[in-house]
N, C-alpha and C positions, 0 to 999 in steps of 0.2 A: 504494500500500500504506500506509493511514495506523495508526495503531496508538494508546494509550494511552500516559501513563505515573505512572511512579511517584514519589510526591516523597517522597524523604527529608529528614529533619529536619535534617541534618550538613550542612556546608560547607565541613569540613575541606582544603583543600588542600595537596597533597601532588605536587608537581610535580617530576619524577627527570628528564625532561630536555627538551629539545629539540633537533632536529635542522633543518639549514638549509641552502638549498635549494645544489644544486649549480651553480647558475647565480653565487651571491655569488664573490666576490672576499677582497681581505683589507679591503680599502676598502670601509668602510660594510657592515662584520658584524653581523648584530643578535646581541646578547645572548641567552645562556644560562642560565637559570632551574633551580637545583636545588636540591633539600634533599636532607639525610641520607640515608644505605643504609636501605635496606629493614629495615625489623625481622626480617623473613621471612630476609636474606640476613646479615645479623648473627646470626642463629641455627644459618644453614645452616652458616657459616664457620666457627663455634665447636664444630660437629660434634653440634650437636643433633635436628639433622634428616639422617637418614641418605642419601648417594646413589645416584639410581635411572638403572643404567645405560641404555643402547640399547635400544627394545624390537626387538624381531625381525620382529614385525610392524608396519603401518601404525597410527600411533595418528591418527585422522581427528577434529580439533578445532572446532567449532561457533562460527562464525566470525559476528556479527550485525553487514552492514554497514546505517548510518543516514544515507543522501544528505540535507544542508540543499540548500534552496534558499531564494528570497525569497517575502515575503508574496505576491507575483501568481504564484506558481507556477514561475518561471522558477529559471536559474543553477543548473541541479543538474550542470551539467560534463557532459563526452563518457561516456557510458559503455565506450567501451569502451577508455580509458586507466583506467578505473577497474579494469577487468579485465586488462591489459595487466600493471597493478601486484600484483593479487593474485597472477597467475599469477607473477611473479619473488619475490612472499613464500614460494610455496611452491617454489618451486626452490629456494631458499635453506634450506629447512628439509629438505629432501629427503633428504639425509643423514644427515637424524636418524632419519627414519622416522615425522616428523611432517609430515600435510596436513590445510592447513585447508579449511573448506568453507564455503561462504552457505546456512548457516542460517535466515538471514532478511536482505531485501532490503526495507529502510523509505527512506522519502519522508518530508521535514517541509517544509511550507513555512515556513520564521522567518529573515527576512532579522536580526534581533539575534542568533540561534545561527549562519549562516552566513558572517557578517563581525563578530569582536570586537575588543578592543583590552583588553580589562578580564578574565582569566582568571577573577573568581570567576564571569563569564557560562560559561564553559566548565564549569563546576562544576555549576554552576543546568541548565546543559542536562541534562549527564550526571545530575547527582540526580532530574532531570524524567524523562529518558527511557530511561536503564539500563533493560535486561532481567535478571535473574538464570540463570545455568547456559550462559553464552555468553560472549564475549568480544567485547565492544564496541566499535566501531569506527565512527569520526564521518566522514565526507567533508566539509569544508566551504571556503567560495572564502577564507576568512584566520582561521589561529587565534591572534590575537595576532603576528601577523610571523613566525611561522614556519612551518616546514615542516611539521613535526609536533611533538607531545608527550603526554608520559604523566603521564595522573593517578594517581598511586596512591589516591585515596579522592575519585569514588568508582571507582576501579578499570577505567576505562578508556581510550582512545586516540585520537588527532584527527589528521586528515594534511588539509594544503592540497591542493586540488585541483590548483594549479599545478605541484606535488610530486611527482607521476607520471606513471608515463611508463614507457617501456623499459629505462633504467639506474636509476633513481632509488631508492635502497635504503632510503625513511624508512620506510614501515612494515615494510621488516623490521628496521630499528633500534629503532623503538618498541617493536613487538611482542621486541624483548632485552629491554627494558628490562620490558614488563611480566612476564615469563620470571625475572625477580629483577637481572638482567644491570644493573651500572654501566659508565661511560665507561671506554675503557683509560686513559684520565688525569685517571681520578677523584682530585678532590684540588684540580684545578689548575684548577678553574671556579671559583672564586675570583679566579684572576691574573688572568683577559679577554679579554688582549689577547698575543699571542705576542711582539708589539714588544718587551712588557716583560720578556723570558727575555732575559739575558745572554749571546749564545753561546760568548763569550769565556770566561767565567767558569762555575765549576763551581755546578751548581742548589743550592740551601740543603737543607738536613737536614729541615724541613720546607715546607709552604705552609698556610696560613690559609684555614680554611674550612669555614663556618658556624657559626663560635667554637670550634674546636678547630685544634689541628697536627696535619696528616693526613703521615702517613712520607711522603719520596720515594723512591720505586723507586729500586733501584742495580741496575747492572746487571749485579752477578755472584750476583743470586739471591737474597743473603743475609737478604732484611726482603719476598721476593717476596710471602708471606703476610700481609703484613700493612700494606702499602704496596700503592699504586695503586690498581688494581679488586681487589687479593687474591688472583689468579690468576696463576700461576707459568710458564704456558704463554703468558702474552701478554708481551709486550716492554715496558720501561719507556717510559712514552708522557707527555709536559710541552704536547703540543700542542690547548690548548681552541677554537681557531677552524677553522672548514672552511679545506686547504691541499692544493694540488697534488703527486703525486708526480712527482719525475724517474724517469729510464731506473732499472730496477734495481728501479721501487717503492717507491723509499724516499721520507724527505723530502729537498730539497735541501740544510740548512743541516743538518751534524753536530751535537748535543746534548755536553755535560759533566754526569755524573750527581755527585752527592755527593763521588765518590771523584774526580775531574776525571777518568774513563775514559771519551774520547770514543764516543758510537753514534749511530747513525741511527735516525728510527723509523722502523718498516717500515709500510705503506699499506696491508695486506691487509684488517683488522680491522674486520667492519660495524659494531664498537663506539665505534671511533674518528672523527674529525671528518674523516680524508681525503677527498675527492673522492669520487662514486659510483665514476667510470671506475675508484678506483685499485682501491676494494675486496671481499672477495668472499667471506668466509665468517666463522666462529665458531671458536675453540678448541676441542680438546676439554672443556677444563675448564668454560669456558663451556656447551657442549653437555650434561654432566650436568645441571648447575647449573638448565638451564632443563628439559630432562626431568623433573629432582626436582620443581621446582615445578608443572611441568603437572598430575604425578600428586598433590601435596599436592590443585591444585582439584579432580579428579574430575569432570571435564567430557568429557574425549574419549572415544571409542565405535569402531566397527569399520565403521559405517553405509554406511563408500563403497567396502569393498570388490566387487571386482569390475565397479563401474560404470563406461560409457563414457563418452566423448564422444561430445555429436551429431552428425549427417555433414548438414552444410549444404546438401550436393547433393540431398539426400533429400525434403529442403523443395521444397511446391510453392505458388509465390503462385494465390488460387483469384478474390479479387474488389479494387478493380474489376476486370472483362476487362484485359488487353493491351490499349496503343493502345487505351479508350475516351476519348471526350469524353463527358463527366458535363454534367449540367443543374447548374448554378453554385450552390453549396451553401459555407457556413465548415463544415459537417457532413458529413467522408467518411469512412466505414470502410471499413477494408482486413482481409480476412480471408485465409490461408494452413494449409494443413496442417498437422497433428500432427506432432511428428517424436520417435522413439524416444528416452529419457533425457535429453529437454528437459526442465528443470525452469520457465526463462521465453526470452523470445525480445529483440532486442533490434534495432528497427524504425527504419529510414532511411530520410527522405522528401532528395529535392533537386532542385534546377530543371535540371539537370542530368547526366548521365550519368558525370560524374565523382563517385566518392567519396572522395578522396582528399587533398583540400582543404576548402572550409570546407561544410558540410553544411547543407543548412537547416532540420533537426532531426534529435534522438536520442535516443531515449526506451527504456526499458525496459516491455514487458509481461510479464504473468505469461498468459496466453493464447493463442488461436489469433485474435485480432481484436483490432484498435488502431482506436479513434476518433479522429477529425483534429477540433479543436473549433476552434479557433482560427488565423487565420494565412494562407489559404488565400486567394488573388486569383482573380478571374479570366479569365479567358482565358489562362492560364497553363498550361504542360505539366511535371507531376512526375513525377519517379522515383524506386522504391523495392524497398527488399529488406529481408531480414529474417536473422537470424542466430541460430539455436537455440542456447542455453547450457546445461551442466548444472551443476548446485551445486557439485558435487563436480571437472567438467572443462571447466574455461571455455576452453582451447584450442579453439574449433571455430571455423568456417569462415560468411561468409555463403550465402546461396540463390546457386543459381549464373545463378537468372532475377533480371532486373530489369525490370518491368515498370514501364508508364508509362501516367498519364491526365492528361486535358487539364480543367481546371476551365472549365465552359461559360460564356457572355458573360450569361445570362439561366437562372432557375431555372422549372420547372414548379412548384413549391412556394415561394411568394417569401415575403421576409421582409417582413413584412406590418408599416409603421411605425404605423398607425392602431391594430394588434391589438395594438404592441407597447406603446404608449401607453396603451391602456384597462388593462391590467392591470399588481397589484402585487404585490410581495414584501415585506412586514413583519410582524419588522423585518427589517432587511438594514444593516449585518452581525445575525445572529444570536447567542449563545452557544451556545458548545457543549451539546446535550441539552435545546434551548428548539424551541419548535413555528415553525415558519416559515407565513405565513400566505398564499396563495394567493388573488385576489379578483380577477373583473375584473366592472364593469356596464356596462350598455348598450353591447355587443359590436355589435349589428346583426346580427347572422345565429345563426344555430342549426346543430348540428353532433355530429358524435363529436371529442372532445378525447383527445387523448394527451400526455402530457410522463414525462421521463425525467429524471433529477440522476446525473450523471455528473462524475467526480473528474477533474482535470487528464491525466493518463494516456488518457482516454478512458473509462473502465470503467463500467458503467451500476452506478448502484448501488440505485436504487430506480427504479420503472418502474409506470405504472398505463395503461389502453390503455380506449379508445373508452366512454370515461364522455361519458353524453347532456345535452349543452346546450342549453341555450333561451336565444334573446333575452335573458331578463334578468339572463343572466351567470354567474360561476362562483365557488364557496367550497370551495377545499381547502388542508387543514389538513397541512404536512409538517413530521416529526418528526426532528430534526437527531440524535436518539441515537445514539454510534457514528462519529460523522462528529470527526476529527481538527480542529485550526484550520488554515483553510486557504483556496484557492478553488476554489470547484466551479462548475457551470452548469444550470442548469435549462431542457429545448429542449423548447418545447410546439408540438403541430402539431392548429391547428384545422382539416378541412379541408384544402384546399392551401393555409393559412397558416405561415408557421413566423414563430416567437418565442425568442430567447435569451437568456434573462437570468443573468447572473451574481450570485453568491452568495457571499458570504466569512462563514464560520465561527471565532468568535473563541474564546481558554480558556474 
């Protein structure tokens, strides 16, 4: 799915927070990057913006996620921890009576957007590739060492791949924060490092941070409003590094607030830095807080009511056969039935019958057919299935068939070195919306020629069939318009010739 994008002029950044991974420790924490409250949530708190309670209905919000991967097409992560994760986003919002949904499921190949170290690339992405009337959401293998984070300008979200999972709560932590939502101990991303909390000693009146004195919460209420996150319903929280709960939930080490009244902070709080295992929802207050702001964007709709999920049993695998051996081909497609409130399908090859360990690929299609371009040995026996998703209900099941083919020792269609020699592609790389030039001479034989340019996915994109050749060769002229930076494949079959050439489209 490659797509466009948009460059805005701003570079503004605006970075509210990060979150980190729950595998770290207290040894060797990376750092937390935040500026200032929200303007939006400095207004909300001053009662300028009025609060929009609970809807009664499903408010169903348009969710756009944006998988990096690297320039050769590879690294785009498991999809189905990618799904694993959205599905506990929206558990967590369940409550609210908000579910999100994939709106749009984009592919970029840019190993500089997929591994950073420098966030204004995080910016340059988001400015490049933002869509408007969705909620933006980046997949990528490192965003600056953490687990995830929120930009507020331009206005969207990054989570590390390694980041989810089955507990892993980063994006529904980011997704608070783009909701208006600050840390429960806001304030104290400043101090760093928890080492440096005194527990002996009662916390200072205030903490330092981003050139002001931010109140410390005390814990009988009295500055609730106007200390910490501002929220009267969350508990005074001093703890800025991810930390373990003991029995009970809580932290291990009791806290001294302002007035020396010792408390604990309690683990529940997805806003907070505890452990995923400790924690597990939103306040109420919190919970307005981010309803108001949903309804200020005017993005969510009603679109998923009454949709199901797809029933994986339902699926039927139709090509290759079961148990065939194929004539030896790097080109196999696999095709399988429609199934009812599919919206894409999500295709498993492996050399084995096990899926349940390391996979020998995972890809997403939006179709009823997946091309195998790449990768394929053989004399080798694969198996595979398939797994219907829908936008709205990615709980579903794989096919309950797993079928299996043997990739053959010899091809009826061989990959022809002499034909693949004669012919070129220039230039290569191309630029994006420049003509790619097609020429081969003195082929030696005469023919119907067919070639196809097909995206890493598989997906035929452009396709021309049994143009007449003569001896003294071929001139066709393809037009890259439309086509993302990236790499694709060009599979020409003169004949029982085949030819494959690879192609990379540059901005």
């Amino acid at each position: 799915m490659k797509f466009y994008r948009t460059v805005f002029t701003t570079l503004l950044l605006i970075i509210l927070s990060f979150s980190i991974s729950a595998q770290d420790q207290f040894s060797g924490i990376r750092k937390c990057g935040v500026t200032e409250r929200s303007d939006w949530m400095v207004r909300y708190k001053a009662g300028e913006i009025a609060p929009v309670e609970k809807s009664l209905m499903t408010r169903y919000v348009p969710l756009r996620i944006v998988v990096l991967g690297d320039n050769n097409g590879t690294g785009y992560g498991n999809p189905n921890e990618l799904l694993t994760s959205f599905s506990l986003l929206n558990s967590d919002f369940e409550d609210q009576n908000i579910q999100f949904y994939i709106s749009e499921l984009d592919f970029v190949d840019r190993t500089r957007y997929n591994s950073y170290t420098d966030n204004n690339v995080g910016i340059e992405m988001m400015s490049e590739l933002n869509k408007p009337g969705v909620i933006n959401s980046y997949i990528v293998r490192d965003p600056n060492g953490s687990c995830g984070v929120y930009f507020g300008a331009p206005d969207a979200l990054v989570l590390g791949k390694s980041c989810m999972g089955t507990i892993d709560r980063t994006w529904s932590h980011e997704m608070g924060h783009l909701l208006s939502l600050d840390h429960t101990f806001y304030g104290w991303e400043g101090v760093m490092e928890i080492q440096n909390i005194k527990l002996g000693e009662p916390a200072p009146e205030t903490v330092a941070f981003r050139g002001e004195d931010v109140p410390v919460e005390r814990t009988d209420g009295s500055n609730c409003e106007t200390a910490g996150d501002g929220f009267c319903d969350t508990e005074p929280d001093y703890l800025m590094q991810r930390w373990s709960c003991e029995r009970g939930n809580i932290y291990r080490d009791s806290l001294l607030d302002p007035d020396s009244v010792r408390f604990a902070v309690p683990a529940w709080n997805i806003m907070s830095y505890a452990l995923d295992n400790c924690i597990n929802g939103f306040s109420e207050e919190q919970q307005t807080a981010m309803q108001t702001n949903l309804t200020s964007r005017g993005i969510d709709d009603n679109s998923g009511e009454n949709r199901e999920a797809p029933i994986g049993e339902d699926l039927s695998l139709i090509a290759p056969p079961h148990n065939t051996t194929l004539d030896f081909s790097d080109f196999v497609e696999l095709s399988w039935s429609p199934v009812e409130n599919a919206d894409f399908y999500i295709v498993q090859i492996n050399t084995s019958t096990n899926f349940n360990g390391s996979v020998f690929s995972t890809f997403f299609v939006t179709d009823t057919t997946a091309k195998l371009t790449e990768g394929l040995n053989p004399g080798v026996q694969y198996h595979w299935r398939v797994r219907p998703v829908s936008r709205y209900q990615v709980d579903s099941d794989f096919s309950d068939e797993v079928f299996r083919f043997r990739n053959g020792a010899i091809s009826v269609a061989t990959i022809d070195a002499a034909l693949d020699a004669a012919i070129t592609l220039v230039p290569n790389p191309v630029a994006n919306g420049g003509d790619l030039f097609l020429s081969g001479r003195d082929l030696g034989l005469s023919g119907r020629l067919t070639y196809e340019l097909i995206d890493p996915a598989g997906r035929i994109l452009l396709s021309r069939e049994n143009l007449s050749i003569t001896s003294t060769g071929i001139n066709e002229r393809i037009n890259t318009d439309g086509l993302a930076p990236g790499i694709y494949f060009l599979r020409l079959r003169l004949n029982e010739k085949l030819v494959t050439k690879r192609v990379i489209v540059t901005p």
